[in-house]
C-alpha positions as CSV (number, residue, x, y, z in Angstrom):
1,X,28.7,-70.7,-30.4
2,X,27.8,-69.1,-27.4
3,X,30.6,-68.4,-24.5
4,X,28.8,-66.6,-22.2
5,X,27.9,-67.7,-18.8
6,X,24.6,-69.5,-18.8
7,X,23.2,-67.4,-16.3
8,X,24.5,-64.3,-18.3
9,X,23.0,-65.8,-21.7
10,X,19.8,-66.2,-19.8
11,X,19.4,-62.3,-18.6
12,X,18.4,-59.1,-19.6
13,X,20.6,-56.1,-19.3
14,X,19.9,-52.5,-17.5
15,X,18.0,-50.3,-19.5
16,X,19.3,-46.5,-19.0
17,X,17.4,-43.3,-19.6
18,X,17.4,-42.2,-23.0
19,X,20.4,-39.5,-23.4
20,X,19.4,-37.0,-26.3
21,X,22.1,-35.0,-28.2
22,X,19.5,-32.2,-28.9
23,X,20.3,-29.0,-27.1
24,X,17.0,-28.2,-27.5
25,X,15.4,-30.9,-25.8
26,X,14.1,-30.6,-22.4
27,X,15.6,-33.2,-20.4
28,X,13.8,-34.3,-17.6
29,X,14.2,-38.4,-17.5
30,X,17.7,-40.0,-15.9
31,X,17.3,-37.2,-12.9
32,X,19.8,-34.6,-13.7
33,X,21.0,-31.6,-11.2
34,X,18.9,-29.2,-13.8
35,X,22.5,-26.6,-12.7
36,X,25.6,-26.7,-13.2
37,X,28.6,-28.2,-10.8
38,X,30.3,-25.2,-8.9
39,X,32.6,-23.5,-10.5
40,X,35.0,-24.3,-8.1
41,X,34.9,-27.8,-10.3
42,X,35.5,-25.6,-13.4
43,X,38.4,-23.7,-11.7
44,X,39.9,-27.3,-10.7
45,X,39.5,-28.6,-14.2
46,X,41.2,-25.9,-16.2
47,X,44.0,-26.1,-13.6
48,X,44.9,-29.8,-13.6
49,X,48.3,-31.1,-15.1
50,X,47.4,-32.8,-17.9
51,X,51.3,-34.1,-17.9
52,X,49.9,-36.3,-14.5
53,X,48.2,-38.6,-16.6
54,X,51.0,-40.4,-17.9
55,X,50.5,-41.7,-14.0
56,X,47.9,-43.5,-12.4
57,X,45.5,-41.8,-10.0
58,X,46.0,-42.0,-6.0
59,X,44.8,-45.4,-6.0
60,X,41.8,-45.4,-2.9
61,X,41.1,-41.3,-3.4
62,X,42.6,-40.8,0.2
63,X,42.3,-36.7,-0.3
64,X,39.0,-37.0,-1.1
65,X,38.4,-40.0,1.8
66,X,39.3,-37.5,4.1
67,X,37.1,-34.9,3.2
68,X,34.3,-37.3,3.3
69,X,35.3,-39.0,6.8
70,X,35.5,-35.0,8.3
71,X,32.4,-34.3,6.8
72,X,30.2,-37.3,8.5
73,X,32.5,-37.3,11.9
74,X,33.8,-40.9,10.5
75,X,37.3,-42.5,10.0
76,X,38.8,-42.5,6.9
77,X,38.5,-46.4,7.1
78,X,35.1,-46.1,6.9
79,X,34.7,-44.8,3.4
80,X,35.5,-46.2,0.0
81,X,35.4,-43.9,-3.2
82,X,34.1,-45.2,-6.0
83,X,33.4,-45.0,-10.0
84,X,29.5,-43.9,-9.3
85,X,26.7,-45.3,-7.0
86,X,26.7,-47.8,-9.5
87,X,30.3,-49.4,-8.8
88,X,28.8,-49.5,-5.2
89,X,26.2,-51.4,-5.4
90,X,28.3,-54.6,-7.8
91,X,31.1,-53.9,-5.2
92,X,28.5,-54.4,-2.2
93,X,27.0,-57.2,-4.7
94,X,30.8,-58.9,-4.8
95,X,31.9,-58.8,-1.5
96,X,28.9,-60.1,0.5
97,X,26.4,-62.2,-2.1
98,X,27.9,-66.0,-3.0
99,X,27.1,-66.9,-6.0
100,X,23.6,-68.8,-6.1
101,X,22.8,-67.1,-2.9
102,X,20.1,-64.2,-2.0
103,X,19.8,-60.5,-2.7
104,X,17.4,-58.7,-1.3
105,X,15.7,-55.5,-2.7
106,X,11.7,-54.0,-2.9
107,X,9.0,-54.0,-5.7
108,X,9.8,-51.3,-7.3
109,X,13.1,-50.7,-6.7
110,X,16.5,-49.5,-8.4
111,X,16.3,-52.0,-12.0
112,X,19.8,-52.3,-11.9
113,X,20.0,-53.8,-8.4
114,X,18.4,-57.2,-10.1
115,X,20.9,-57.2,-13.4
116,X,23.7,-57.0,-10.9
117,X,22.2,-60.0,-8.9
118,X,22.2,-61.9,-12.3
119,X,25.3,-61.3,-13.2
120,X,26.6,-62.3,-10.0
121,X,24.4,-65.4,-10.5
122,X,22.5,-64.5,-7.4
123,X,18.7,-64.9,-6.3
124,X,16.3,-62.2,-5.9
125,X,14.0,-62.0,-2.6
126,X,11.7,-59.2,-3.5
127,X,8.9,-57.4,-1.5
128,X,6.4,-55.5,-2.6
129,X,5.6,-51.9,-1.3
130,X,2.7,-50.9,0.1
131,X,0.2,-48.8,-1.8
132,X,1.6,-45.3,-0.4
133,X,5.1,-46.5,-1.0
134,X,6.4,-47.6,2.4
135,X,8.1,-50.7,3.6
136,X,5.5,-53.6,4.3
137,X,5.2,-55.0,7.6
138,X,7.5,-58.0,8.3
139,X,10.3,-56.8,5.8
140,X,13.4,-57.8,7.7
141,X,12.1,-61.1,8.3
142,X,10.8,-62.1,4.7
143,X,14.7,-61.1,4.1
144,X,15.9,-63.1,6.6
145,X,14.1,-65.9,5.5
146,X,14.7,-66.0,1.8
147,X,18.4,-65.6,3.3
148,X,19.0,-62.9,1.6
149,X,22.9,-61.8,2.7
150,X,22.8,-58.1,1.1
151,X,19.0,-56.1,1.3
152,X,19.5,-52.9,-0.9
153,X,16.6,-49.7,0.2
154,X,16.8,-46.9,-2.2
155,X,15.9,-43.7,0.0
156,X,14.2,-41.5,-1.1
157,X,12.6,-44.3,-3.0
158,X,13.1,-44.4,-6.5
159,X,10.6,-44.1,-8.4
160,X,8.3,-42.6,-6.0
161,X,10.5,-40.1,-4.0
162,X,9.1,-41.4,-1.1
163,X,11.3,-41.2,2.4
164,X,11.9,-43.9,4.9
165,X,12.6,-42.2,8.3
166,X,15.6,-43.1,9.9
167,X,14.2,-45.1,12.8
168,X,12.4,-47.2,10.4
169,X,15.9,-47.9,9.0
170,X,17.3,-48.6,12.1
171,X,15.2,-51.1,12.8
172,X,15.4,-53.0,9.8
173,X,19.0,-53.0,10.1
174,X,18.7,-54.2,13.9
175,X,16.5,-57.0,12.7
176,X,18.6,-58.1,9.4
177,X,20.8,-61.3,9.5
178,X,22.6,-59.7,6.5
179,X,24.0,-56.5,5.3
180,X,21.6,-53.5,4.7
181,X,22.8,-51.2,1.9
182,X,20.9,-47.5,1.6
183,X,21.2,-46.4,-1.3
184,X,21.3,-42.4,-0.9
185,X,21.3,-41.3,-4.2
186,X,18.8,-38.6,-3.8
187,X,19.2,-37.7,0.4
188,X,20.8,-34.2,-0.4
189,X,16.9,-33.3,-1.5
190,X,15.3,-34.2,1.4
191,X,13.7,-30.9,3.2
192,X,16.2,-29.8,5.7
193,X,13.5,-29.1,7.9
194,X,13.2,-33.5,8.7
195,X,16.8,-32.9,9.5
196,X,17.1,-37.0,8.0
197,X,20.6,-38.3,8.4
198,X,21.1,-42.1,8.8
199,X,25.3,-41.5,9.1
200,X,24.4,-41.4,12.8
201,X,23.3,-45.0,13.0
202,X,26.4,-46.4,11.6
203,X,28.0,-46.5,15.1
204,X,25.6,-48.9,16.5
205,X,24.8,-50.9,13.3
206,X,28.0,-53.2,12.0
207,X,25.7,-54.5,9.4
208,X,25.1,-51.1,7.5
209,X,26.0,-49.7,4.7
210,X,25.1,-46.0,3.0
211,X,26.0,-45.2,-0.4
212,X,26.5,-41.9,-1.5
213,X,27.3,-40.3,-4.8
214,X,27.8,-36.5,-6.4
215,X,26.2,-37.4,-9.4
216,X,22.7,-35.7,-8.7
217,X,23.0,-33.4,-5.9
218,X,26.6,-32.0,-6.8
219,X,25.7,-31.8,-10.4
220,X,29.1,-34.5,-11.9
221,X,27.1,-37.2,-13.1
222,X,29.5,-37.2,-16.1
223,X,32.1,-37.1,-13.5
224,X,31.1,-40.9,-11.8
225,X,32.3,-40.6,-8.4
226,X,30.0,-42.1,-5.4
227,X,31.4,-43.8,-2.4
228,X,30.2,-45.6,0.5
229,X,30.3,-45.2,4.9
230,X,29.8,-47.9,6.7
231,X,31.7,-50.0,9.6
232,X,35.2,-50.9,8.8
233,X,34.1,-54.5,8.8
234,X,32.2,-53.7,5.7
235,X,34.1,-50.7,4.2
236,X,37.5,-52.6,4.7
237,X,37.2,-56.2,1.9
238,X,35.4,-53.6,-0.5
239,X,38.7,-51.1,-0.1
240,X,41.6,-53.7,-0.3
241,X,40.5,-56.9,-2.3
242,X,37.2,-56.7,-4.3
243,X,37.4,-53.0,-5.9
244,X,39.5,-52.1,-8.8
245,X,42.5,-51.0,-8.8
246,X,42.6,-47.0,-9.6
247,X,38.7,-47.1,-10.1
248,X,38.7,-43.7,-10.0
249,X,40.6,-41.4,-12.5
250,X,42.8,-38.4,-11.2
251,X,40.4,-35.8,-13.0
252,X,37.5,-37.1,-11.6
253,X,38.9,-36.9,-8.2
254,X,40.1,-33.2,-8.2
255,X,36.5,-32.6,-9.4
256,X,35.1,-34.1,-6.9
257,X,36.7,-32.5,-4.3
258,X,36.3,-28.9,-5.2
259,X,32.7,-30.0,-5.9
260,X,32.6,-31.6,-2.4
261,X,34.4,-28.6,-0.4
262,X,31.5,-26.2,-1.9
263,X,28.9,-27.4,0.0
264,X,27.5,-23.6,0.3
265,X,26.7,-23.7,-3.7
266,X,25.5,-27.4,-3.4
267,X,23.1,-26.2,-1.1
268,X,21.7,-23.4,-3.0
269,X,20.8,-25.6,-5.8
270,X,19.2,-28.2,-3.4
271,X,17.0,-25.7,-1.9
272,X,16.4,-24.3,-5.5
273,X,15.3,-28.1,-6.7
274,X,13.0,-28.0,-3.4
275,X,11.3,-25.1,-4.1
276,X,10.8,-26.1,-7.5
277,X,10.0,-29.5,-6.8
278,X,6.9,-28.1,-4.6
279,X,5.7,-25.8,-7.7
280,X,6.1,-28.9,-9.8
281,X,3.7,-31.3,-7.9
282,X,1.1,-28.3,-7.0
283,X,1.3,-27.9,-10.9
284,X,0.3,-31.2,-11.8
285,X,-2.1,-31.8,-8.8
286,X,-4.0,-29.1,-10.3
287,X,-4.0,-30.9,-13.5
288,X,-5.4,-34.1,-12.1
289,X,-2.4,-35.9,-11.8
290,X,-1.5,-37.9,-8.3
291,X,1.9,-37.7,-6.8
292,X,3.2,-38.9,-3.8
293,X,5.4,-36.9,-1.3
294,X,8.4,-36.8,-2.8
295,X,12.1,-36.2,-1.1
296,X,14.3,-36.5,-3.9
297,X,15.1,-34.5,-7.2
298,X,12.0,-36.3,-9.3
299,X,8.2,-36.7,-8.8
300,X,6.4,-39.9,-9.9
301,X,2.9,-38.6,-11.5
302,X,-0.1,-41.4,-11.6
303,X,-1.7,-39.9,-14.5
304,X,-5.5,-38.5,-14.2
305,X,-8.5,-41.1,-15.5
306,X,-8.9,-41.8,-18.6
307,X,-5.4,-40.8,-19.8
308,X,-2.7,-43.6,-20.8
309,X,0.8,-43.0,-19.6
310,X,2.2,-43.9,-22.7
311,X,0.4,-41.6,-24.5
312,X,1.1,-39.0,-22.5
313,X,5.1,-39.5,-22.8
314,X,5.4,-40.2,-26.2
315,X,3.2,-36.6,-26.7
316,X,5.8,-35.1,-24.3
317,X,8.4,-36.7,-26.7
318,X,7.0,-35.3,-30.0
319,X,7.2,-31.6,-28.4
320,X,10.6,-32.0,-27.6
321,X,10.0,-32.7,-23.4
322,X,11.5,-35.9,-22.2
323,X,10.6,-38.1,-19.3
324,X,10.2,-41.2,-17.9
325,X,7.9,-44.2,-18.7
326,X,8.4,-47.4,-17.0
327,X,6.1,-50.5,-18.9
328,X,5.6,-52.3,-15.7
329,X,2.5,-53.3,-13.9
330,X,2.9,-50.9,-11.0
331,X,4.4,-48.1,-12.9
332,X,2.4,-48.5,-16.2
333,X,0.2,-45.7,-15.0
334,X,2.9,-43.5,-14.5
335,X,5.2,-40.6,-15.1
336,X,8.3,-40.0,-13.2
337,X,9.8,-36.8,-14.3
338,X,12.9,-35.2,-12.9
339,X,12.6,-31.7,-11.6
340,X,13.8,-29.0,-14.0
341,X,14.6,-25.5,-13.7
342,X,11.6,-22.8,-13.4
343,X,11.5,-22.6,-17.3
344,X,11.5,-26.0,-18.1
345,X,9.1,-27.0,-15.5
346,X,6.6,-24.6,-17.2
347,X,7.3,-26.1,-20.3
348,X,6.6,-29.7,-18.8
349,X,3.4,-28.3,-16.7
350,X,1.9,-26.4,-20.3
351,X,2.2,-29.1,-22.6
352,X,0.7,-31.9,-20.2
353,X,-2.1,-29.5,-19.7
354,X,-2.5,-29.6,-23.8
355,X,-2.2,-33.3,-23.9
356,X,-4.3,-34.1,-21.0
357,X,-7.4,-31.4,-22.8
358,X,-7.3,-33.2,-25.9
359,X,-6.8,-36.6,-25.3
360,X,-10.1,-36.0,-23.0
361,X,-11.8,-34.4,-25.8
362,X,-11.2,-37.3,-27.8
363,X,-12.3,-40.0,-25.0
């Protein structure tokens, strides 16, 4: 006998990037920080009372709140810390979707955003993007009427990389009956030069909400920390009734803010994943690959004719290089592979050039 919810019974659960034990495997697939976390974060660590943990952690991260809220020019009761991006978006999910009603989202988009809707037992309004990755014309309003009461934008786009500039935002967000949730996973890779930053709007839209995390761009994805900005008539329900209690430990929160008060060494290892990222798509340009313009930490390469995808990551696989292959009918075609360091990129750029030879040899 089955006790699950029906709509729970009925759904399919988030598939995460394979996580390899191998030291020797190049990892290039759940889009890493290829560096390390500063060693501020180290220093932190080997310096925390381990005798605190007989206690529960500061309950709503204030210490780190304030960082945050200084940072961005915001009040501290406009941020919420919490367990990873991920605990964001079922928070955001929680506090503004009723059961049976609409969550919004694009085609492609994040794959958990849907499994979250399902377990919520929401409805998915989807649109599709455009064939060069933007938003389609007319995307508030086919949210607005599919009633959609949260829309969640991942930019930079995953997959793609792609970026949404922040008056295209803006105006979404302007023409939304619901909440608008950015997810900025991957905005500390954008090139400095668009000087992108969307924690300007927040003054002037009550209905917005950016999600943040130091997973990828300060290097603690194993640390799970992420919060959210927004207005306090967002920020406020998530912080004092639909969160967990102590959802984020005391270690992960002393991490987080040496992590956090480094910005300096963040920085050099965005600029570092830039620079790279730009070798890596001129790389695989050459060898007849298409990528889009991408902002983020990854690159999504449309594989050259006559080449299968699959094929291509599985030979990857058996040489020890691991990426990412998503079986669905707009990503079929494609690679997304997660910027490495110098070494590893060459590694990645070689052995496609191998594959790519042969399997048109044999064609």
């Amino acid at each position: 006998m089955s006790y699950e919810r029906d709509n729970v019974r009925r759904m399919t659960g988030y598939v995460y990037g394979e996580q390899p034990q191998d030291p020797g495997i190049v990892k290039l697939n759940t889009n890493e920080s290829p560096y390390p976390p500063s060693p501020a974060v180290a220093d932190a660590i080997r310096s925390f009372d381990a005798g605190t943990l007989r206690r529960y952690p500061p309950a709503t991260a204030d210490s780190f709140r304030r960082q945050v809220a200084t940072r961005f020019g915001l009040s501290v009761d406009q941020v919420v810390v919490t367990n990873g991006g991920d605990e964001a978006l079922r928070l955001a999910m929680t506090t503004f979707v009723d059961p049976g009603a609409t969550f919004g989202t694009t085609e492609p988009g994040y794959s958990l955003c849907p499994v979250l809707a399902n377990v919520q037992g929401c409805e998915v309004a989807s649109a599709e993007l455009t064939a060069d990755w933007s938003l389609p014309d007319g995307f508030a309003a086919k949210m607005n009427a599919a009633g959609a009461k949260l829309t969640c934008l991942v930019n930079p786009h995953a997959p793609s990389g792609v970026l949404v500039d922040a008056d295209t935002v803006a105006a979404v967000a302007r023409e939304l009956d619901g909440v608008l949730l950015v997810d900025e996973a991957y905005v500390d890779f954008v090139d400095p030069e668009l000087r992108h930053d969307l924690t300007s709007l927040l003054a002037d839209h009550d209905n917005l909400l950016l999600l943040r995390t130091l997973s990828k761009g300060h290097s603690l994805a194993g640390m799970r920390v992420g919060f959210l900005l927004g207005s306090t008539g967002l920020v406020g329900p998530i912080l004092t009734k639909t969160r967990d209690s102590y959802n984020v430990d005391a270690l992960a929160q002393v991490a987080a803010e040496a992590a956090f008060a480094d910005r300096a060494y963040a920085e050099r290892g965005w600029r570092a994943v830039q620079e790279e990222r730009r070798r890596l798509t001129a790389g695989l340009v050459e060898l007849g690959f298409a990528v889009p313009e991408s902002q983020s930490n990854f690159v999504l390469a449309g594989v050259p004719p006559g080449v299968s995808a699959r094929s291509l990551f599985m030979g990857l696989r058996e040489r020890g290089i691991v990426v990412r292959h998503f079986d669905t009918p707009r990503l079929s075609n494609s690679l997304r592979i997660t910027v490495g360091t110098a070494s590893e990129n060459d590694l990645l750029l070689t052995a496609l050039g191998e594959i790519t030879s042969s399997s048109r040899c044999n064609s």
